[in-house]
N, C-alpha and C positions, 0 to 999 in steps of 0.2 A: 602379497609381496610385491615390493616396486626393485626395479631395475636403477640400479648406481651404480657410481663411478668413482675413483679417487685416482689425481695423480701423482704420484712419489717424488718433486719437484726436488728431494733434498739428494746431498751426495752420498746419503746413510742408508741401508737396509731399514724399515719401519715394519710395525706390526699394525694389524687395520684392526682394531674389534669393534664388531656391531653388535650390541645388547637388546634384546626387545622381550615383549610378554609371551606367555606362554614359556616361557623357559627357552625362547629364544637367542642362541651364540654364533658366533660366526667368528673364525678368527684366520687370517690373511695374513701372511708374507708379501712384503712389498720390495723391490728391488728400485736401485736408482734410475727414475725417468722410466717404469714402470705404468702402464696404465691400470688396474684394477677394476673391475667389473664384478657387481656383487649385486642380489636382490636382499632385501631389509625389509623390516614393517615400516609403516608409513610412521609408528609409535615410537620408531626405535630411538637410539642412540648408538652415534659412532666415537669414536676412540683412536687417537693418531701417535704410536707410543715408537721414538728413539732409541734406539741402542745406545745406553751411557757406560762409562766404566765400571760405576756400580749397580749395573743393574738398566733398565730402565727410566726412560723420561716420558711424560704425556707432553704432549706438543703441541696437538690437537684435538679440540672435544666440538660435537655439535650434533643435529637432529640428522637421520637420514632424508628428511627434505631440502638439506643443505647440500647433497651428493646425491639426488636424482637426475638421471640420465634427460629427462623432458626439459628442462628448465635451463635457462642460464647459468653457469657457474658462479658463484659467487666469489671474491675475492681472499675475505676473513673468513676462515670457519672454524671463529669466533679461541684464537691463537692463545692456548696458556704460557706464559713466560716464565 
């Protein structure tokens, strides 16, 4: 497990899910300007879902080597429209 980070930059409540093997889930409430701190597999994948009226939006999708703590943050992580 690696130690990550995500920050909640929007003015929305999000939801963080991190997927990996093993039947690994992970699933986060994020609050506005929110910091997040989570461990993931280095396999995983992360999930950046909005509060929409009907439901749900994905916002954000990418690897949890995109949201490890050691490394530079990156900018895009990699933004569904």
């Amino acid at each position: 497990m690696h130690e990550c980070v995500y920050k909640n930059e929007t003015p929305k409540m999000v939801v963080l899910k991190c997927v990996g093997p093993n039947s690994f889930y992970l699933e986060k409430v994020v609050m506005p300007a929110e910091l997040c701190w989570f461990s993931g597999p280095l396999e995983g994948r992360v999930e950046i879902w909005q509060m929409a009226v009907n439901g749900q939006l994905l916002s954000v999708r990418g690897d949890v080597a995109d949201f490890l703590v050691d490394q530079p943050q990156k900018v895009d992580h990699h933004a569904v429209a």
